[in-house]
C-alpha positions in Angstrom: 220.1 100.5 34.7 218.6 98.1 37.0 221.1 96.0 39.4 221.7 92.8 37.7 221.0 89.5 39.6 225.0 89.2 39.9 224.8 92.6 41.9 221.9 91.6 43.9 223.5 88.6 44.6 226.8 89.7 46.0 224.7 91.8 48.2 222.7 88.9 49.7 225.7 86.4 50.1 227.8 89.7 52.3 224.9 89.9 54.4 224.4 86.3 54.9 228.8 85.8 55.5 228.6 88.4 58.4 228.1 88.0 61.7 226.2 90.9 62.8 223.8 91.0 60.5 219.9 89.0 60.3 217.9 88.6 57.4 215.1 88.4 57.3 215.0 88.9 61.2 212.3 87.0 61.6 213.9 83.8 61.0 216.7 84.9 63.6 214.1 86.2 66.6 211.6 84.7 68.0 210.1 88.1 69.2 209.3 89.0 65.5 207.0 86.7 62.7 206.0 87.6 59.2 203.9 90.2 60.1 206.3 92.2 62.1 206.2 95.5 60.8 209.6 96.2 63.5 211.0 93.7 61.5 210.1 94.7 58.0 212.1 98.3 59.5 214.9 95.9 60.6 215.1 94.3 57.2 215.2 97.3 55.2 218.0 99.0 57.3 220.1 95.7 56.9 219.3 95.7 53.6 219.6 98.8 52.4 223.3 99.5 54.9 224.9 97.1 52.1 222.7 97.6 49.1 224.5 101.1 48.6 227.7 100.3 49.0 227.9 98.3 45.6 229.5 100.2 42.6 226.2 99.2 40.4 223.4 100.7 42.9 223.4 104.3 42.6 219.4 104.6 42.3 216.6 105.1 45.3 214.6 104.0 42.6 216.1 100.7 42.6 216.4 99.9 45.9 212.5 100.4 46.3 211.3 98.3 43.3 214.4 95.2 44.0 213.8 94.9 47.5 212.4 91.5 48.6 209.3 91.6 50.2 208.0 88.0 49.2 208.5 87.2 52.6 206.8 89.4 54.3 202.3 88.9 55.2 200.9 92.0 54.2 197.6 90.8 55.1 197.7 91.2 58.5 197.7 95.7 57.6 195.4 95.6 55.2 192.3 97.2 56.1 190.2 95.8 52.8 189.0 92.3 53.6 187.7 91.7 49.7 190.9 91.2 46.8 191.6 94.5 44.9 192.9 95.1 41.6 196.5 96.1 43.1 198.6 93.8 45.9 200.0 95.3 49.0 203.0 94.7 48.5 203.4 96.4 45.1 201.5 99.4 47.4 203.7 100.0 49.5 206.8 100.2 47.2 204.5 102.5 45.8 204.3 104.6 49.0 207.7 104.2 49.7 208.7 106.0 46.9 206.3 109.0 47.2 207.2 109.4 50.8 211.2 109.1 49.3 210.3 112.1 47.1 208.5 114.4 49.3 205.3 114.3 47.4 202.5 116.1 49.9 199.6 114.8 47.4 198.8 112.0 45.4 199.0 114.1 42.1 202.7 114.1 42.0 202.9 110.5 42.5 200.2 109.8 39.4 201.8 112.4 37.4 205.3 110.9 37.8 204.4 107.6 37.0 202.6 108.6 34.3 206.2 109.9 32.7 208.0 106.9 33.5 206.6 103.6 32.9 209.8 101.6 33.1 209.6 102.4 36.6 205.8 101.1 36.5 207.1 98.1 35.1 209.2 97.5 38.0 207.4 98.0 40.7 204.9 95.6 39.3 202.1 98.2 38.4 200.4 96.7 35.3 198.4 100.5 35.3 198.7 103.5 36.7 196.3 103.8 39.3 194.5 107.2 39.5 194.6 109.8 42.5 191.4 108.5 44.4 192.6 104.9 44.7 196.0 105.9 45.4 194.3 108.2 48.4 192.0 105.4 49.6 194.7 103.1 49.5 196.7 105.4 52.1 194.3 106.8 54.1 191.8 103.6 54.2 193.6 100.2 53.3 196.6 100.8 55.0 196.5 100.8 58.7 198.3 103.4 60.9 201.0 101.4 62.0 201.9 100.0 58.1 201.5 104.2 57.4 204.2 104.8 60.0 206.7 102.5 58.5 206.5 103.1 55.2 208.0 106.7 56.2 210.4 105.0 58.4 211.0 103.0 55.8 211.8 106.1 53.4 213.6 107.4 55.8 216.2 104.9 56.3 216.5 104.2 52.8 217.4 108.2 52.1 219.9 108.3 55.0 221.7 104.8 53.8 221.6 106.3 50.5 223.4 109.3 51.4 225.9 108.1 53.6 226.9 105.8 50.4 227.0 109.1 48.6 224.1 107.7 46.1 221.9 110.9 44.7 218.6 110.8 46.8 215.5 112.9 45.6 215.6 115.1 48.7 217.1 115.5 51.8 216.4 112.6 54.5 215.5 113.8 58.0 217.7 113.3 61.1 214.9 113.3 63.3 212.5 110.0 64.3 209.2 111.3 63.8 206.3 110.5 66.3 202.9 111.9 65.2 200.5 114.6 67.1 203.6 114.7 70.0 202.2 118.1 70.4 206.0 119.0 71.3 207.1 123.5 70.4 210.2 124.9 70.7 209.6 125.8 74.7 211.5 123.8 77.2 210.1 120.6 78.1 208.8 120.1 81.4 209.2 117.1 82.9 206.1 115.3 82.3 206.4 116.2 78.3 210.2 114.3 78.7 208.6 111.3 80.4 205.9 111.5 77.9 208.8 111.1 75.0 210.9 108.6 76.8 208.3 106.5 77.2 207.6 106.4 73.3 211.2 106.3 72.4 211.8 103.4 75.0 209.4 101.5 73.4 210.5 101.9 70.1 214.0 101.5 70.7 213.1 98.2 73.3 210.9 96.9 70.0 214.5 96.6 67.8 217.2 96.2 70.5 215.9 93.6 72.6 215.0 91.1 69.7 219.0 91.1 69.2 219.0 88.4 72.1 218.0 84.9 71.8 217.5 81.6 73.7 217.7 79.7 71.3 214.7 77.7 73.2 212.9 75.8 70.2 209.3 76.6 69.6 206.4 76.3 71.7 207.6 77.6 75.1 205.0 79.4 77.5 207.2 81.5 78.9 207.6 83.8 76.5 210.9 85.3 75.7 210.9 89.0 76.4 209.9 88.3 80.1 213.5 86.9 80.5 214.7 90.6 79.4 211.9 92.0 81.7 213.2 90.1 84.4 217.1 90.5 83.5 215.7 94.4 83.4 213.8 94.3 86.6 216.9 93.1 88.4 219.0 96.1 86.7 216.5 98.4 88.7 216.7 96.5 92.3 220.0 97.5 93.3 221.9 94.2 94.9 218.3 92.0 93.9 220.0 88.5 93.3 217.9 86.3 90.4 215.8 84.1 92.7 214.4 86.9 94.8 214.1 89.1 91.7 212.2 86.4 89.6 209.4 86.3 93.0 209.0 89.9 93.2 208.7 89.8 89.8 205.9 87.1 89.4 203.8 89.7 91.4 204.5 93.3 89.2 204.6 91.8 86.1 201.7 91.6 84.1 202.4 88.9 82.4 200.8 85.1 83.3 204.1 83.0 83.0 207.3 84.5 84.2 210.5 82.7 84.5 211.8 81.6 87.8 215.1 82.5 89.2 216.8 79.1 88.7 215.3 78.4 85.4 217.0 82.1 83.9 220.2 81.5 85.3 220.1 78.3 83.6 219.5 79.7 80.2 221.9 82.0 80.6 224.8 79.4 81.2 223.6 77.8 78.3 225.5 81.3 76.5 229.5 80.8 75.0 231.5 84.1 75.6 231.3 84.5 72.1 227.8 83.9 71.6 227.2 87.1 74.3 229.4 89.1 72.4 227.5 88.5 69.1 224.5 89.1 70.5 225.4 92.6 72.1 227.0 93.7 69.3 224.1 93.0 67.1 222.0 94.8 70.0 224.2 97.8 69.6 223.9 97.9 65.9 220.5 98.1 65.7 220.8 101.0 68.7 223.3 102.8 66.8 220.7 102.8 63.5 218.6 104.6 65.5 220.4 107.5 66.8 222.7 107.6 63.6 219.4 108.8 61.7 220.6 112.0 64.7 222.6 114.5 63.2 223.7 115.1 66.1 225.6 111.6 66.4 227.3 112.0 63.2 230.1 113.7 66.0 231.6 110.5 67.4 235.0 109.3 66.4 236.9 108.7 69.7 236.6 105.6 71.5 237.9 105.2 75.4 239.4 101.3 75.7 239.5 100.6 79.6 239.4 97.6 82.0 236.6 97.8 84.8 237.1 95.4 87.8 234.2 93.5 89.3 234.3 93.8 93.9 237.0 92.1 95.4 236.4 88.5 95.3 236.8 86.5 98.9 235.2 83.1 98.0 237.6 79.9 97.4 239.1 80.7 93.4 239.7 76.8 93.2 239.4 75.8 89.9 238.7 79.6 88.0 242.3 81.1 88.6 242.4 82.3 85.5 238.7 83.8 85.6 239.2 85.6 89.0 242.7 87.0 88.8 244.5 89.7 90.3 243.6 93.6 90.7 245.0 96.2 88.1 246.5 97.6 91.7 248.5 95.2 92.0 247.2 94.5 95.4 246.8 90.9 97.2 243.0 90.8 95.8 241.5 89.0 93.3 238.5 90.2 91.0 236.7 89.5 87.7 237.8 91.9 85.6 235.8 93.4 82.2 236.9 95.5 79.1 235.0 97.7 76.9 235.2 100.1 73.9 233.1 103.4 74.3 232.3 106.4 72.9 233.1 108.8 74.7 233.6 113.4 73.5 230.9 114.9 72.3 229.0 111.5 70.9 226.1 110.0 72.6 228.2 107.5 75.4 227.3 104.0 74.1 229.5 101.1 75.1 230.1 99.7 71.8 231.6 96.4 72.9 232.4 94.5 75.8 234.6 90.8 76.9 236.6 89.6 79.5 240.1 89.5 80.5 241.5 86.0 81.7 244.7 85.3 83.2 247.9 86.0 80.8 245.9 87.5 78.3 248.0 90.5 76.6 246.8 94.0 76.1 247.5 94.1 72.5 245.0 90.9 71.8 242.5 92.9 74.1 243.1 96.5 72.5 242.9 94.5 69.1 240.1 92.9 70.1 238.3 95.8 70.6 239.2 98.1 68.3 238.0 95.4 65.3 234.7 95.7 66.9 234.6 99.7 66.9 235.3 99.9 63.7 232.8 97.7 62.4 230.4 99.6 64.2 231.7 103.3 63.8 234.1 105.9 62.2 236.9 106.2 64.7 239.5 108.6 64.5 240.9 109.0 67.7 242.0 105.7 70.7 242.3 106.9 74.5 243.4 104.5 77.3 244.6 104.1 80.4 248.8 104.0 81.7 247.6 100.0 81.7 248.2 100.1 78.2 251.5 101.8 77.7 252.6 99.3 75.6 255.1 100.4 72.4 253.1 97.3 70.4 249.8 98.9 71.1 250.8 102.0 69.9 251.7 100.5 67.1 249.3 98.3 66.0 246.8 101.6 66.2 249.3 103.7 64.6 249.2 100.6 61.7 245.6 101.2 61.8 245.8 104.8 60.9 244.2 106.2 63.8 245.9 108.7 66.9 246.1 107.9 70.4 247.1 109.2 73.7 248.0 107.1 76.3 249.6 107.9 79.8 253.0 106.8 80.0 254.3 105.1 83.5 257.2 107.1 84.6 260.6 105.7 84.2 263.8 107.1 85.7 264.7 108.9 81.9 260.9 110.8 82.3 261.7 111.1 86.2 264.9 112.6 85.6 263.1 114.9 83.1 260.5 115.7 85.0 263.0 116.8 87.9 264.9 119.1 85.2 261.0 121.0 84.3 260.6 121.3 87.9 264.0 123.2 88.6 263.0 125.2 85.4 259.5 125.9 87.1 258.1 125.1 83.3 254.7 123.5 82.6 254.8 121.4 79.3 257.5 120.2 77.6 257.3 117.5 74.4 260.5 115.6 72.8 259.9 112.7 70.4 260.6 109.2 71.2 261.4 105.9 69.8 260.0 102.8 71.4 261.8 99.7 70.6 259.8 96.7 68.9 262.1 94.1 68.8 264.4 93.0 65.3 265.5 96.6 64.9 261.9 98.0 64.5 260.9 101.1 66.5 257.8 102.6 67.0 258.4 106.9 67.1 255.9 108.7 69.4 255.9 112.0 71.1 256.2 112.9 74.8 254.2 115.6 76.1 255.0 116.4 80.2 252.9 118.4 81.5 252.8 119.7 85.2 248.9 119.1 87.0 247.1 121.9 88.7 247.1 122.2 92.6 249.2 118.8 92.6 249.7 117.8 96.4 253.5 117.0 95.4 257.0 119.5 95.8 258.6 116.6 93.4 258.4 115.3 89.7 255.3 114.0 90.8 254.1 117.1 89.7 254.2 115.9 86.1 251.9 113.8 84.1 253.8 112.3 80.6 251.4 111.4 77.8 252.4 110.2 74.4 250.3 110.4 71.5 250.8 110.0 67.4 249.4 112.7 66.4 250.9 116.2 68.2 250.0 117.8 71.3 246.7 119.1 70.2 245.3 115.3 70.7 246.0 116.0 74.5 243.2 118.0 75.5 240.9 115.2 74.1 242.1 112.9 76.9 239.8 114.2 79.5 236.8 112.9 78.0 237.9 109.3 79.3 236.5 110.5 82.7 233.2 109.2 81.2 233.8 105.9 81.0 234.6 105.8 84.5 231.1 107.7 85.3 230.1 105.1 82.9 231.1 102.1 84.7 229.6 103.4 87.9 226.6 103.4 86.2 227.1 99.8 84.8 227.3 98.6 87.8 224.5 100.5 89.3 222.1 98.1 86.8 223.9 94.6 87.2 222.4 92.0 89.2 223.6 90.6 92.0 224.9 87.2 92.3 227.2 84.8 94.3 227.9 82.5 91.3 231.5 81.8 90.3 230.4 80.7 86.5 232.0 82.9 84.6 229.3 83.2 81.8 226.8 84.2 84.1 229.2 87.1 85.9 229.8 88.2 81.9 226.4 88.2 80.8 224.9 90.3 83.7 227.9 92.5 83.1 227.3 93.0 79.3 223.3 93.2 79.6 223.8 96.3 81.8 226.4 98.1 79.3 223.7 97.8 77.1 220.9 99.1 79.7 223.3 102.0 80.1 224.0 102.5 76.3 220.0 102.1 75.9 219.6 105.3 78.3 221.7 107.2 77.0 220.9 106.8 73.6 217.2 107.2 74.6 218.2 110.5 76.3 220.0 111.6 73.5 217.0 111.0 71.0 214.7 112.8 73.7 216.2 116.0 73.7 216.9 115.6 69.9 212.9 114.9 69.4 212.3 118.0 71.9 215.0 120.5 71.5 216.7 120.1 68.3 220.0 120.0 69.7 222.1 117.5 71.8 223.8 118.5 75.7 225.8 116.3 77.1 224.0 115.9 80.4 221.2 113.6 80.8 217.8 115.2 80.7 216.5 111.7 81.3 217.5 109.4 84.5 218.4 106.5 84.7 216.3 105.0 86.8 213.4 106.4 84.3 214.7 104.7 81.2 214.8 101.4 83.1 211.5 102.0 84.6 209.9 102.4 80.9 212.0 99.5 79.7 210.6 97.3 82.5 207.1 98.5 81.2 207.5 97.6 77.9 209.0 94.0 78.4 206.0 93.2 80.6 205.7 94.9 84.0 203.1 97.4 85.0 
């Protein structure tokens, strides 16, 4: 049965009540029109992320012949310049659904239409057409570029489909696909990485970037990527403020308007907090469609939470006390200080959210905070963090949540006495379970697990480390991958630009734009050695500095 107009209605009004989520995106971005075929991609993953998940769509079918391309100028790929008997838009549903099948020829497509004319009916086909015009069609009136995103189309429709656990007529491919990459199962050398970087960079700039607007009006001659490009550039430049960044940019870019260094900073003052944050996390979603279609990312499930300081701040704090606050040291210094959510394990290391921490905020609103972001975004299982937030109401709330944690627990005289007793014992690990009062005669129960550290420099209960964790002592080996988003913050900061400026949505925004220069590397890297090995190491095979390099490139230098 077809979805009824309720159904399709329900679907429309979810996407149009949440936040993260733009269509058509080319109402939203300025970097797309109606003849975007990055957005048409855009617009069916939105699409087709909800579509699924209603009880009454449980047919591929469906989804190809309901989905609203009105919109969208077909024109602009269309190769014939006279009228033909059949529209483009009824063509590529058409194409959509062979390449969602599998079929290699046009026969299988004819012949299966043929069988079902329902279906004809409603994808608008008032006849069949035969093999030759279905094969001109393809190979002459379509243009390359409309070819390629009819599969990606396909692609993302299958994958959606599955993950809603809808029937799909074959299995969808983890892998983007790029064609003649001329890529074998040897190891790549390093010209054949660059080579795939460079494609996946641009691919992955094309539907990341878009994510942030300026909200500038229309007919602006700077156009809006070379903020980015310049926002990039001074990511590369390590300690390259904004106004010497936008000269030296003038001169590489290759574009004929570039925006000066006074004139971005402005713009980006013009941001709320909030209005970052929505922005980033939209930019992340649309990162984490493209490696989810990874098999290989289907691993993540445990986020690190963690609070990054800015360098000590010396200036006069007059007047933003509660921006520039103390150390997490507790030393006589004052910084800006930054949390994040990150994958960390065996997933692809993307910083899945980022905001501040002002004066007297408490770590459960930040934790919380967080956490409702991650889980918008992913499946988590499993919440490390720092001794910071060895808070019993923390625990709680993610124990409320369902999920497991480990945290380090500060040591108090009862674990210092304990440790004491290990020591005299000479035994390494030792767990006893624990109630942590909540106030009113509520307690949270955890578990304490001591154990003693390797090659410790101390001869007392300094020795011992005490974790506690929901979920048994097998959780504890998981906490060492929070190391990365330590290595991750060095990185961070490697591609922030320098500035002087005490305004604290400026300091945020150059903060967040490089966790998602960082998460924009990796996940490139990631789909590299995916594209080029078929499997997934940790360890970067692309650097850093190259991703940036390529980004640069594609928002309009060199």
């Amino acid at each position: 049965m077809p979805p009824s107009r309720e159904s399709q209605r329900s679907i429309f009004r979810e996407i149009a009540q949440h936040s993260h989520a733009e269509w058509p995106i080319y109402e939203s971005s300025p970097l797309y029109d109606q003849t975007s075929l990055a957005g048409l991609e855009s617009d069916v993953q939105v699409v087709s992320q909800r579509w699924f998940r209603h009880d009454n769509h449980t047919s591929v079918e469906n989804f190809i012949c309901s989905l609203p391309l009105a919109y969208f100028k077909f024109d602009a790929h269309n190769h014939y310049a006279s009228s033909t008997r059949y529209e483009m838009a009824t063509l590529f549903r058409v194409f959509v659904l062979k390449e969602c099948y599998g079929w290699d020829h046009e026969t299988a497509l004819v012949e299966y239409l043929s069988c079902h004319p329902s279906l004809c009916d409603q994808l608008g086909l008032e006849a069949i057409p035969d093999q030759s015009t279905v094969w001109r069609s393809w190979n002459q009136r379509f243009t390359a570029d409309l070819r390629d995103t009819v599969e990606t189309a396909a692609r993302t429709i299958l994958i959606k489909a599955k993950s809603a656990g809808v029937d799909v007529p074959r299995e969808p491919e983890r892998k983007l696909r790029y064609h003649d990459d001329g890529s074998d199962d040897s190891e790549p050398d390093d010209r054949t990485v660059l080579e795939q970087a460079e494609k996946l960079s641009d691919h992955v700039s094309r539907v990341v970037f878009p994510a942030f607007s300026l909200n500038r009006g229309e007919g602006c001659e700077i156009h809006e990527n070379a903020y980015w490009g310049l926002q990039t550039y001074l990511g590369l430049r390590e300690g390259l403020a904004a106004n010497e960044g936008a000269r030296s940019f003038t001169y590489e870019s290759t574009r004929e308007r570039t925006p000066l260094g006074h004139a971005h900073r402005d713009h980006i003052r013009d941001f709320s907090i909030e209005r970052i944050r929505e922005m980033y996390r939209q930019a992340i979603r649309h990162l984490l469609d493209e490696v989810a279609e990874t098999e290989e990312f289907f691993r993540a499930g445990i986020v690190a939470i963690d609070i990054t300081e800015a360098d000590p701040f010396t200036g006069d704090r007059t007047g933003h006390k509660d921006e520039i606050i103390g150390t997490k040291e507790q030393t006589d210094e004052y910084a800006y200080q930054w949390a994040t959510v990150q994958l960390v394990g065996n997933a692809v290391p993307i910083v899945l959210d980022a905001r501040p921490v002002r004066k007297g905020e408490a770590r459960l609103e930040i934790v919380e905070d967080l956490l409702d972001s991650a889980e918008d975004l992913v499946h988590v299982d499993n919440v490390l963090m720092d001794r910071e937030f060895d808070s019993q109401h923390v625990l709680e709330m993610i124990s409320q949540r369902g999920l497991s944690y480990v945290v380090p627990k500060r040591m108090q005289t009862s674990e210092k006495a304990q440790a004491k007793r290990l020591l005299q014992r000479d035994q390494d690990r030792y767990e006893t379970d624990r109630k942590l009062h909540l106030g009113k005669n509520e307690w949270h129960e955890t578990t304490l697990i001591y154990r003693r550290k390797e090659n410790s420099e101390h001869d007392d209960h300094r020795q011992y480390s005490v974790f506690m964790t929901n979920r048994g002592s097998g959780h504890l080996t998981e906490y060492g991958y929070r190391w990365e988003i330590e290595s991750g913050y060095k990185s961070i900061k490697r591609f922030m630009a320098a500035t002087t400026s005490k305004n604290f949505v400026l300091r945020f925004f150059y903060f967040a734009f490089a966790c998602l220069l960082y998460s924009i590397w990796r996940a490139v890297d990631l789909l590299v050695q995916v594209e080029l090995t078929g499997e997934y190491e940790h360890a970067p095979i692309v650097t850093a500095d190259n991703t940036l390099t390529l980004l640069k490139k594609e928002t309009g230098i060199g």
